[in-house]
C-alpha positions as CSV (number, residue, x, y, z in Angstrom):
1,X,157.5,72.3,-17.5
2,X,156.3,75.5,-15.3
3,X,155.9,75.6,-12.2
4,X,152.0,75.1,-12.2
5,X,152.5,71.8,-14.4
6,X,154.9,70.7,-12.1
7,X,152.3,70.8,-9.1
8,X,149.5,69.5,-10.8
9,X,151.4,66.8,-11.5
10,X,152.7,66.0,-8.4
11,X,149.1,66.1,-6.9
12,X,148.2,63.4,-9.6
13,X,151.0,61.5,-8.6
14,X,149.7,61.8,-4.7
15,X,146.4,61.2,-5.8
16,X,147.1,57.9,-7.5
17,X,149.3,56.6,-4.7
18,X,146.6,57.2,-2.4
19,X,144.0,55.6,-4.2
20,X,145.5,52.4,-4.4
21,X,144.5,50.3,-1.3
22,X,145.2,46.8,-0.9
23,X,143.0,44.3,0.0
24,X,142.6,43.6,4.0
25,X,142.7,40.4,5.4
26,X,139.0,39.4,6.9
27,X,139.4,38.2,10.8
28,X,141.3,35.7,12.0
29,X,139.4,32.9,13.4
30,X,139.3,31.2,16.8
31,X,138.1,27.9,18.4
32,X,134.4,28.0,18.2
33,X,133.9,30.1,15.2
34,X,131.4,28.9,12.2
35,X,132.6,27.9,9.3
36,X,129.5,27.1,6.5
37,X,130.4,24.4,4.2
38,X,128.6,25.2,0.8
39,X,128.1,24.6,-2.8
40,X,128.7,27.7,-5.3
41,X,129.6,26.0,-7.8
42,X,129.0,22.5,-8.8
43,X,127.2,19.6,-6.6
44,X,130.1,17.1,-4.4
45,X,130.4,14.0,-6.1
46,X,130.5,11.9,-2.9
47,X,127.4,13.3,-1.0
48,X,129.1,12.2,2.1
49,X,131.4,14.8,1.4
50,X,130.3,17.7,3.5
51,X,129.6,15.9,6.5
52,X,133.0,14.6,6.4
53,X,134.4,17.8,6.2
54,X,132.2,19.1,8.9
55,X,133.6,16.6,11.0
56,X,137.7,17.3,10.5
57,X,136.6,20.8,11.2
58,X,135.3,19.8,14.3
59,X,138.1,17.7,14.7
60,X,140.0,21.3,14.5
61,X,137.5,22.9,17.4
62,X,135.5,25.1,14.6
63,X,131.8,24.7,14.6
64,X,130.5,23.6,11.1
65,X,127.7,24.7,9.2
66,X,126.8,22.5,6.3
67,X,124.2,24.1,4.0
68,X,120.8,22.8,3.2
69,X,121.7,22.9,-0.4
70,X,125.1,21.7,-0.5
71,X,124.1,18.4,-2.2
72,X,121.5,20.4,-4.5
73,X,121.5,19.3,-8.2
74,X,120.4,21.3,-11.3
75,X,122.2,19.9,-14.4
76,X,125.8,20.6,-14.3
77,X,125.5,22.9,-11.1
78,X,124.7,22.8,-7.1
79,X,121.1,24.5,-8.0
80,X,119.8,27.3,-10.3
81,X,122.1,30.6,-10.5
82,X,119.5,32.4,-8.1
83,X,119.5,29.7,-5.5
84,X,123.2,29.2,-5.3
85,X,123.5,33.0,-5.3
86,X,120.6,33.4,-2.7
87,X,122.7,30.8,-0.7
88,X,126.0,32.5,-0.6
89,X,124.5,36.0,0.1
90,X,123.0,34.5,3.3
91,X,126.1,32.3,3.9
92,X,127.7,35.9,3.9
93,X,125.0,38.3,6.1
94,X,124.9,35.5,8.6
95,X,126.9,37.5,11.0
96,X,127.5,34.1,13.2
97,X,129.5,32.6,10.5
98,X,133.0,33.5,10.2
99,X,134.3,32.1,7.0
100,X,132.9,30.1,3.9
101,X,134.3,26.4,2.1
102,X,133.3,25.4,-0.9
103,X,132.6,21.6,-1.2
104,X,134.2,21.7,-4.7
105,X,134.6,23.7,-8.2
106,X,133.4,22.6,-11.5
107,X,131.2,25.1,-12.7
108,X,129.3,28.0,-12.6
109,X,130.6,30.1,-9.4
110,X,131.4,33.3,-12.4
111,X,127.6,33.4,-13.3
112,X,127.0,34.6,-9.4
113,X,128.8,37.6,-9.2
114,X,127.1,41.2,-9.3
115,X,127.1,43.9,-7.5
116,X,124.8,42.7,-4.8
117,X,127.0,40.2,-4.2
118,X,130.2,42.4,-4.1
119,X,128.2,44.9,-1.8
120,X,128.2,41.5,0.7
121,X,131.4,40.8,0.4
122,X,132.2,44.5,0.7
123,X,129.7,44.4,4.3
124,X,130.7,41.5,5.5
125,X,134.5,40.4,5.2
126,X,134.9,36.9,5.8
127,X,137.8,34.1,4.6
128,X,136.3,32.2,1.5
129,X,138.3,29.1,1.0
130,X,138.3,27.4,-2.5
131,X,140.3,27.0,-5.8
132,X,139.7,25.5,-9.3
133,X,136.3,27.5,-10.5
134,X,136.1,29.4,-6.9
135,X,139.1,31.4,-8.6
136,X,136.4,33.7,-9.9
137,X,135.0,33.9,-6.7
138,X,138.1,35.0,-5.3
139,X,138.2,38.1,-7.4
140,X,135.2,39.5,-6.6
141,X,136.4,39.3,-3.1
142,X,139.5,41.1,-3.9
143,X,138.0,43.7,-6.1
144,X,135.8,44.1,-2.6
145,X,138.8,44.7,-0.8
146,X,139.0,41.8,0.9
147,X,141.8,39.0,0.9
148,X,141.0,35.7,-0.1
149,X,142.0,31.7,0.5
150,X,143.3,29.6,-2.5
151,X,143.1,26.6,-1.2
152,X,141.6,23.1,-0.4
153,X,138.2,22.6,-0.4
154,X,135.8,20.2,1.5
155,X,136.0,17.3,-0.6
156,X,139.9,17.5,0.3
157,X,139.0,17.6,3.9
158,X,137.0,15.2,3.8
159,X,139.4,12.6,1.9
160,X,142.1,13.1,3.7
161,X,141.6,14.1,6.6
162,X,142.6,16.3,10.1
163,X,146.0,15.5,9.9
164,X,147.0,15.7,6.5
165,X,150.0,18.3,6.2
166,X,147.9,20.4,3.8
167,X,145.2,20.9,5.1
168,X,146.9,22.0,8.1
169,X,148.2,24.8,6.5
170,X,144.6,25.9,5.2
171,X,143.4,25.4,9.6
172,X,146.6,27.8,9.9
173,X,146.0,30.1,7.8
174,X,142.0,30.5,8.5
175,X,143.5,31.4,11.9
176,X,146.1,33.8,11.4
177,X,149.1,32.1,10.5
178,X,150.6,34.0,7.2
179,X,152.6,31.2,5.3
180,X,156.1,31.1,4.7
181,X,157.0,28.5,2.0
182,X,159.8,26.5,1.1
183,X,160.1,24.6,-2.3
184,X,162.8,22.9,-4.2
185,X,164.2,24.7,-6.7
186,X,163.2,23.6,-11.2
187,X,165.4,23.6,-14.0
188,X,163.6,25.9,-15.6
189,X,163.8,28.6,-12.8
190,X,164.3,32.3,-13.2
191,X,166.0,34.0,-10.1
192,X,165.2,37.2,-8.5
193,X,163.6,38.7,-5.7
194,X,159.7,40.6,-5.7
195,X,157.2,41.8,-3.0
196,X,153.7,42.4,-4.3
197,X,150.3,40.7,-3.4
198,X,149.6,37.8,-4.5
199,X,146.8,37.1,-7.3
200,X,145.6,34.7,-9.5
201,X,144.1,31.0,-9.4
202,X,143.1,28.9,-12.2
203,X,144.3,30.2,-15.3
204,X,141.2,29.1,-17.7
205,X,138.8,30.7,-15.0
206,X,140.4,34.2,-14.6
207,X,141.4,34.4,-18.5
208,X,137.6,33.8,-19.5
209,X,135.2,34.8,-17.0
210,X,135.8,38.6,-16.7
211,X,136.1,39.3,-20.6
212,X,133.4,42.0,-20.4
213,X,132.7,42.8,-16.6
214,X,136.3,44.7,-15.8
215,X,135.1,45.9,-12.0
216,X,134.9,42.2,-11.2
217,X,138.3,41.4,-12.6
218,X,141.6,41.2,-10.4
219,X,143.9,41.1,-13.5
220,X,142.0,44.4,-14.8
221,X,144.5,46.9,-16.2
222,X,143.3,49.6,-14.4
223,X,143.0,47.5,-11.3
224,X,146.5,46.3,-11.0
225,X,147.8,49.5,-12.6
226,X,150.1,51.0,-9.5
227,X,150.1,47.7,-7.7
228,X,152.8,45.0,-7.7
229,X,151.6,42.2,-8.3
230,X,153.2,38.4,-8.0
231,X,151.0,36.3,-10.5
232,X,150.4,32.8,-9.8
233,X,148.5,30.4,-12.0
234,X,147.3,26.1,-12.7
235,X,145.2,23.9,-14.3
236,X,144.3,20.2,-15.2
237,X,142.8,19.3,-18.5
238,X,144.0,21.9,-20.8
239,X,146.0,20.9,-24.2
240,X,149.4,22.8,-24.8
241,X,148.2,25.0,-27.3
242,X,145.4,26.3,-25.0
243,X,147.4,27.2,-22.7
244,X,149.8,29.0,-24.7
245,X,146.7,30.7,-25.6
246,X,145.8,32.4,-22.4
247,X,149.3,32.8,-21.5
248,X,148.8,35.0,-24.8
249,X,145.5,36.6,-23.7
250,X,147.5,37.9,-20.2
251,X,150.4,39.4,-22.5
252,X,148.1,41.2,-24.5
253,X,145.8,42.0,-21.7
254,X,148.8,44.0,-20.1
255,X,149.1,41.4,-17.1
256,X,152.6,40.4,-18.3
257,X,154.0,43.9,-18.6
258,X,152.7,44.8,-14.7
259,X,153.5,41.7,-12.6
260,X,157.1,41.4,-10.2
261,X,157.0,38.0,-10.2
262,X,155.3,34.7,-11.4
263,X,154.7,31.4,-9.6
264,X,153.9,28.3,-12.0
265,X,151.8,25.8,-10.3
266,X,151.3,22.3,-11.3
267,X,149.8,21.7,-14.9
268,X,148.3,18.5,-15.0
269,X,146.0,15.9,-17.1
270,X,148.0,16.9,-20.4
271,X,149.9,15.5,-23.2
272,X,153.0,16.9,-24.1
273,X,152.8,18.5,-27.9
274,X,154.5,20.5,-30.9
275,X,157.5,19.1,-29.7
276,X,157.6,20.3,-26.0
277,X,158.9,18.1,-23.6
278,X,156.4,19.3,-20.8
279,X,154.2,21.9,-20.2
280,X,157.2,23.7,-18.2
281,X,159.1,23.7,-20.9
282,X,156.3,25.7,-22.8
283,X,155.4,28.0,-20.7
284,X,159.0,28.7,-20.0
285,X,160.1,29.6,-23.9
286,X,156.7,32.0,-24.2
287,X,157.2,33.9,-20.3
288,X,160.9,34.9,-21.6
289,X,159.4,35.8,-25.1
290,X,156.2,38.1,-23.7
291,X,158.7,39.9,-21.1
292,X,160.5,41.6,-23.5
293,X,163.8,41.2,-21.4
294,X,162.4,42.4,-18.3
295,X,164.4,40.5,-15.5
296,X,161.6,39.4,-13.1
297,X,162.0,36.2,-10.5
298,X,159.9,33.0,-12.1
299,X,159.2,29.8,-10.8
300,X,157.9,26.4,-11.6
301,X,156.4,24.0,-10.4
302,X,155.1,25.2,-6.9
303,X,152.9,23.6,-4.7
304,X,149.2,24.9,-6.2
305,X,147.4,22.5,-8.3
306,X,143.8,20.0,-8.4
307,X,146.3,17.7,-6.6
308,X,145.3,18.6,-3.4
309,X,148.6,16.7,-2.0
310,X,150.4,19.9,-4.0
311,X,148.2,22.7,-3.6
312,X,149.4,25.2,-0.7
313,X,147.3,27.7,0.7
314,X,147.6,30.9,-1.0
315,X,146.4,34.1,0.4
316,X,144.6,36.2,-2.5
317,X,145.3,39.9,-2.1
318,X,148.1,39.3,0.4
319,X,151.5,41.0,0.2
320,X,154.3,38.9,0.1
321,X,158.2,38.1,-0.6
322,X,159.1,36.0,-3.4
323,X,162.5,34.9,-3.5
324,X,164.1,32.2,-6.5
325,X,167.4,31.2,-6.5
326,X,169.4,28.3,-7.9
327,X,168.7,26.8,-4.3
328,X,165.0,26.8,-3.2
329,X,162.0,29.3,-4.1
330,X,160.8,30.9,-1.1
331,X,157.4,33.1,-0.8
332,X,157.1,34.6,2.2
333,X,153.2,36.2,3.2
334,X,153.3,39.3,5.4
């Protein structure tokens, strides 16, 4: 290689390491703030819900803002796709309010996204606080350069409470607080040691909702392509096979081959099949299989699931240390 070659591609090199920014953490919030309690997705079962919420925020010294269409019905979904987007964009130009929870998932928050919404986002950083089917909103955020919060939503607040130890953690982290978790370690545990920032959510959500819109996609190939990444993934209701299935779709997608680490939520409402033991178990023999012998730190079982008594808060586009040993699994946000 002459010496012309040599510089071009070092200026390539710069170019790309440049290029890559991480997403930024939107404001930390403080007594008094807003927070809107809405509906992107589907419609609260309990229509007490969001005043319930409302009130442990309160409770917290936040100001709530429950939206006129929170309890807003059109067939499987909170209102038409325009309404509920039309809600969210104001919910996000309102410069008074300082972060957004969804009531619940279900349905439907994918069909929102486009660029008008990511241009919002983009304006007008704010914490968006959801999990289940508000995974998708989550990587809009991200791919808008903004971090995001996994976590419990308003039906969660409003069932169990102020004081419940998990929802604590999301009050925390809405005002500042980066986590730093502790967890017991599983049979089934790989140890090692990664820093990245963390992605990912509910794995039938982000393996089917971005098949054809990549700019909207955190898990894109060319999105995570220079980044490290620490994967983290759940469900409830999914059969075995399924998801050995997407766990398939994210090998041949080019997720596998990328990511420093993975954390293994809590798969639940299954029946163990094909003779597997537990889901675990599964997803254990096919992680070691798609990684080609690549010795990356895995763990199962941590606290992120629809149990919302096991379902940290995780920061979405945060950095962080993640740390497995035959002891404990630690992940550390920075």
């Amino acid at each position: 290689m002459n010496r012309i070659s040599c510089l071009l591609l070092a200026v390539m090199t710069a170019l790309t390491v440049m290029a890559v920014k991480n997403p930024k953490a939107p404001q930390a919030l403080k007594p008094g703030d807003k927070i809107a309690i809405m509906s992107p997705a589907s419609t609260p079962g309990d229509s007490t819900a969001p005043e319930r919420a409302a009130q442990v925020l309160r409770q917290w010294g936040f100001e709530p803002v429950v939206s006129p269409l929170a309890l807003n019905k059109y067939h499987m979904y909170a209102g038409t796709v325009e309404q509920r987007r039309a809600e969210l964009l104001r919910l996000l130009r309102d410069k008074s309010i300082k972060a957004i929870i969804a009531t619940r998932g279900g349905y439907g928050s994918a069909m929102l996204i486009n660029d008008e919404l990511i241009d919002a986002m983009k304006r007008n950083p704010k914490w968006l606080v959801g999990y289940s089917d508000i995974t998708a909103l989550h990587s809009a955020e991200v791919r808008a350069g903004n971090m995001s919060l996994h976590a419990n939503m308003g039906g969660a607040l409003a069932g169990k409470g102020a004081n419940d130890s998990i929802n604590l953690l999301l009050r925390d982290a809405l005002m500042g607080e980066r986590p730093d978790y502790t967890v017991p370690a599983n049979p089934f545990n790989h140890p090692g040691h990664a820093t990245g920032i963390v992605l990912g959510g509910n794995m039938a959500v982000f393996t089917s909702n971005f098949s054809g819109s990549k700019k909207y996609d955190f898990l894109d190939r060319d999105y995570i392509k220079g980044r490290d990444i620490i994967l983290f993934f759940e469900d409830v209701g999914e059969s075995m096979a399924r998801v050995a299935s997407m766990l398939t779709q994210l090998h041949h997608k080019g997720v596998l081959g990328q990511v420093k680490g993975i954390i293994v939520g809590r798969f639940t409402d299954y029946s163990p099949a094909g003779g597997y033991e537990s889901m675990n178990q599964m997803l254990s023999e096919y992680i070691n299989l798609f990684m080609h012998g690549r010795d990356i730190p895995v763990c199962f079982d941590f606290p992120v699931s629809h149990d919302e008594s096991w379902n940290f808060p995780m920061l979405e586009g945060c950095e962080a240390t993640l740390n497995v040993t035959p002891v404990a699994t630690t992940l550390q946000f920075r």
